[in-house]
C-alpha positions in Angstrom: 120.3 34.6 -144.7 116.8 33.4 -144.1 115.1 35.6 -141.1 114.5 33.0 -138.5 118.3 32.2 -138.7 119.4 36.0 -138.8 117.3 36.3 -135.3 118.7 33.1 -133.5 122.5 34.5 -134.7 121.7 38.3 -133.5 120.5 36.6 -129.8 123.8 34.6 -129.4 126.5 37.2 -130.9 127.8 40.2 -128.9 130.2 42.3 -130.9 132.2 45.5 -129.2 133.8 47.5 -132.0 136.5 50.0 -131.6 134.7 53.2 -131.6 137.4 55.3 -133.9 139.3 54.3 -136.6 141.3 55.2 -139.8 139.3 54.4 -143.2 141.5 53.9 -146.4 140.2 53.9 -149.4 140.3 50.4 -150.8 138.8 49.3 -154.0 137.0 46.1 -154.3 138.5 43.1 -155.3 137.5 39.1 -155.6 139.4 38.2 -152.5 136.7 40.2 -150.6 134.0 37.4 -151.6 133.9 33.6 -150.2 134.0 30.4 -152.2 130.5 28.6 -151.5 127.9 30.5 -153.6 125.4 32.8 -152.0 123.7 35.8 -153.8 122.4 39.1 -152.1 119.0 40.3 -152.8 118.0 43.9 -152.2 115.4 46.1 -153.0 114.9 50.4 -153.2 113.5 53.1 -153.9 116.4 55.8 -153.9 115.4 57.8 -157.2 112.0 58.6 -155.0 113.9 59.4 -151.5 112.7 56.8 -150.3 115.8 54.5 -149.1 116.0 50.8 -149.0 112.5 48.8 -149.0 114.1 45.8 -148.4 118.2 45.7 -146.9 120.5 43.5 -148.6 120.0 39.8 -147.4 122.4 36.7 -148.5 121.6 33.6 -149.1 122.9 30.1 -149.3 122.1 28.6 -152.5 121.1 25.9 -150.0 118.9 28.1 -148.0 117.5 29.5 -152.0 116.5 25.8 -153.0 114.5 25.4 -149.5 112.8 28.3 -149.8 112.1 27.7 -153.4 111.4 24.3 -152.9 107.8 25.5 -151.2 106.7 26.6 -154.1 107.4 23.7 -156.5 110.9 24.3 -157.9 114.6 22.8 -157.6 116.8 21.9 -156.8 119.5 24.5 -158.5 123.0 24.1 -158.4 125.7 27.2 -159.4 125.9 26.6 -163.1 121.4 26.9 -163.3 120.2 29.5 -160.7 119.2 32.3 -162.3 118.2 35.6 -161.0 114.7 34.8 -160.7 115.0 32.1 -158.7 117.1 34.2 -156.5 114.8 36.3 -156.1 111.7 34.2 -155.7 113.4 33.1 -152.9 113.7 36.9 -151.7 110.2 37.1 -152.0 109.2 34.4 -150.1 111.1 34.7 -147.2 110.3 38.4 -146.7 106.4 37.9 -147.2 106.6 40.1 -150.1 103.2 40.2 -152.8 104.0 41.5 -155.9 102.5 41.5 -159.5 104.0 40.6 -162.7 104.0 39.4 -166.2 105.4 36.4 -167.7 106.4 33.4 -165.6 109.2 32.0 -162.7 109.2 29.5 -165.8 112.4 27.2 -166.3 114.4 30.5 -167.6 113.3 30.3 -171.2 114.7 33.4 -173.2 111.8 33.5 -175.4 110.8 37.2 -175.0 107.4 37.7 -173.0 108.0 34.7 -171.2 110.0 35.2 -168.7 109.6 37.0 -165.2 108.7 40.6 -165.2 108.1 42.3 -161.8 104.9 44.8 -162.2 105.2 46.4 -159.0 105.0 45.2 -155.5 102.7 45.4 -152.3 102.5 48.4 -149.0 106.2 49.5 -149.6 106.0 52.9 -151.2 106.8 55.2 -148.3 104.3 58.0 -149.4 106.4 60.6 -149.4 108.6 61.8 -152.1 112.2 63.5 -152.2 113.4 63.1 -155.8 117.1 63.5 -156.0 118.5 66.8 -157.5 119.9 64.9 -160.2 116.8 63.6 -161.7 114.9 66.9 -161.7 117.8 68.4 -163.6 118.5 66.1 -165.5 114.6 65.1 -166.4 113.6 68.6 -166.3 110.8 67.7 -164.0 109.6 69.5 -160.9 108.6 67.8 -157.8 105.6 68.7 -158.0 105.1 67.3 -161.4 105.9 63.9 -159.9 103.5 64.3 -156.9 100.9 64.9 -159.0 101.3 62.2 -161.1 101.2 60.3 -157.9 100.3 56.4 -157.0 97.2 55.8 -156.9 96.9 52.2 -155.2 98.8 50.2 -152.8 101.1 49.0 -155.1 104.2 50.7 -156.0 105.0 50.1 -159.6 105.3 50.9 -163.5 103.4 54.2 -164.3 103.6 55.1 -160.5 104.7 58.9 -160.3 105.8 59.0 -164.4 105.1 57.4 -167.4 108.4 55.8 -167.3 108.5 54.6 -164.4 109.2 50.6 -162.8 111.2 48.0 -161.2 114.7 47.3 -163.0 116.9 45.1 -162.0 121.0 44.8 -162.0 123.4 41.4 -161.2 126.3 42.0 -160.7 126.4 46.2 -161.3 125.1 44.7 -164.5 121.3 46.0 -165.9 120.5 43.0 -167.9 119.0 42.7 -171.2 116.6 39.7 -170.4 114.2 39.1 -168.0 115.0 37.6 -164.4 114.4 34.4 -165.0 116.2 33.8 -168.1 119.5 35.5 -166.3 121.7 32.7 -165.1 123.7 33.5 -162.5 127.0 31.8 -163.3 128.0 33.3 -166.7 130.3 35.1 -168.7 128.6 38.3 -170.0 130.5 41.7 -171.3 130.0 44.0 -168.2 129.1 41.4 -166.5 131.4 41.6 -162.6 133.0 38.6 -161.5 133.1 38.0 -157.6 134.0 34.6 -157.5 130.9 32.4 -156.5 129.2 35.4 -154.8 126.0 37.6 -156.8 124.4 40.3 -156.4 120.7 41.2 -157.0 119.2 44.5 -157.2 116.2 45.5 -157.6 115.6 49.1 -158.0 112.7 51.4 -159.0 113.9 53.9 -161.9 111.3 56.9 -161.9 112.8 58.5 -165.4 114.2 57.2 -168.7 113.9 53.6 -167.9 117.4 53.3 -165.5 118.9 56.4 -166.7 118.3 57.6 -163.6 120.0 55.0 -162.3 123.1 56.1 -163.6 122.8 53.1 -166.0 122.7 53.2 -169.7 118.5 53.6 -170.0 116.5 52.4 -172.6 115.7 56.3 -173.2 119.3 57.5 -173.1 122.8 57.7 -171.7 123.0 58.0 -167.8 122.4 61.1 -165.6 125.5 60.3 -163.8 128.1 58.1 -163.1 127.0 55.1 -160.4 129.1 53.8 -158.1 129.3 49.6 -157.8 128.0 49.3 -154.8 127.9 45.7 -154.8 130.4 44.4 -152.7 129.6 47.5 -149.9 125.7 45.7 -150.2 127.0 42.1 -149.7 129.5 43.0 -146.4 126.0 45.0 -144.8 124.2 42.2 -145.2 126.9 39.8 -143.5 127.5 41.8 -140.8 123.5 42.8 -140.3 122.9 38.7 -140.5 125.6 38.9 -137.2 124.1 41.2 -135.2 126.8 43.5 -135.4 124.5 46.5 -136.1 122.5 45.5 -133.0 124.7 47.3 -130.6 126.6 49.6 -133.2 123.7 51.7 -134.6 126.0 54.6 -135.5 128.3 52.1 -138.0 124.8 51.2 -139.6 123.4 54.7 -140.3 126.9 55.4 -141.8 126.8 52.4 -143.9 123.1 53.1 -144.9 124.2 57.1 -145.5 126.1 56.0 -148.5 123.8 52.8 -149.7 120.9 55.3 -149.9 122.2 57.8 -151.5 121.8 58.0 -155.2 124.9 59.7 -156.7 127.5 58.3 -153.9 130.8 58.4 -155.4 132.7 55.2 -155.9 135.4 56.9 -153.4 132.7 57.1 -150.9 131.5 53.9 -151.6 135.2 52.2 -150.8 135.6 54.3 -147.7 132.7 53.1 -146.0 133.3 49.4 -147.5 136.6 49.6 -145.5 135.3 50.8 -142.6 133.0 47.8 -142.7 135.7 45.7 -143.0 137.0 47.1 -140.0 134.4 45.6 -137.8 
């Protein structure tokens, strides 16, 4: 939902919710997702304790191909909009400066060519609270990763550990190209199908390249087991474009308590999805 719209909708919509309520735990299913095509863009910084950067946002693929459109590309349609454009898109409408390699391109495969996201402008929060997980699992010390440190204003690869970046998942899925040679609308092994509905995530791994994560790293097998957190990332960002948050702050820190926490389990995950739903 492009900002100026999410403002206009949060001045015109009053929502009272019930204050207490039974949560089941649900698991997510297609039904949960509309028919038109929108994707979700996100972007944190959880393996650094540092929360979301950027909440989940949907977008039209209307509302992508305007904002792209500024820039000198489109139109898309469903069976062409890849993840970069998506995320372009993302970029633009939240102001965002970034660096990268490679290109927004046409969404050539060819390796090196397509878009690679260096690291991005005035988001790292300074301040570091590395899950228990990673130090564990790493065998790192806090310390180790202060030291290392950032040294400018941009948070990005080599920032805090040599193995350190931006990855980024559609769909729960980390994938094996760049973003701009990742077409949304496809069938790919791993790859979640929500109907006409995506979801983009970009998240900064600090260890063994997404292991930390809790997704199979280019370094080794996961520290843990994620939770899909997709469909809880696409009903925030609905009800955050509605203002519902505006008068219900407590429903949003208990939405964001599980979103921002690393190693939530896909039980906590589904409790607070339903309690979403709820509203």
């Amino acid at each position: 939902m492009i900002n100026l719209r999410k403002k206009l909708l949060s001045a015109l919509l009053s929502v009272s919710l019930v204050a207490s309520c039974t949560v089941l735990n649900m698991p997510f299913s297609v039904s949960a997702v509309s028919e038109e095509m929108t994707v979700t863009v996100s972007m944190e910084g959880l393996t650094l304790g540092q929360g979301m950067y950027f909440e989940p946002e949907t977008y039209t693929l209307s509302e992508i191909n305007k904002l792209v459109s500024t820039e000198g590309y489109g139109p898309f349609d469903e069976s062409n909009l890849n993840a970069g454009m998506a995320t372009l898109a993302f970029f633009i409408d939240n102001g965002i400066e970034y660096k990268n390699t490679g290109s927004w391109g046409d969404g050539s495969a060819v390796v090196g060519s397509s878009f690679y996201l260096e690291s991005v402008k005035n988001i790292d929060k300074g301040y570091l609270n590395v899950p228990k997980v990673i130090l564990e699992k790493s065998g790192m010390s806090q310390d180790y990763f202060k030291d290392w440190g950032n040294d400018d204003e941009y948070l990005g690869e080599f920032d805090y550990n040599q193995m350190s970046g931006w990855m980024i998942t559609v769909n729960d899925l980390l994938i094996p190209v760049g973003a701009s040679s990742w077409t949304l609308n496809q069938d790919y092994e791993g790859y979640n199908d929500y109907g006409s509905d995506y979801v983009v995530r970009w998240q900064f791994t600090l260890n063994d390249y997404g292991a930390d994560l809790g997704l199979q790293g280019f370094a080794g097998a996961p520290y843990y087991d994620h939770a899909n957190k997709d469909l809880l990332y696409k009903k925030y960002a609905e009800l955050s474009a509605d203002g519902i948050f505006n008068n219900n702050t407590e429903l949003k820190k208990q939405a964001l308590s599980v979103m921002e926490n690393l190693t939530a389990t896909q039980e906590e995950v589904d409790t607070v999805f339903a309690f979403l739903e709820s509203a």
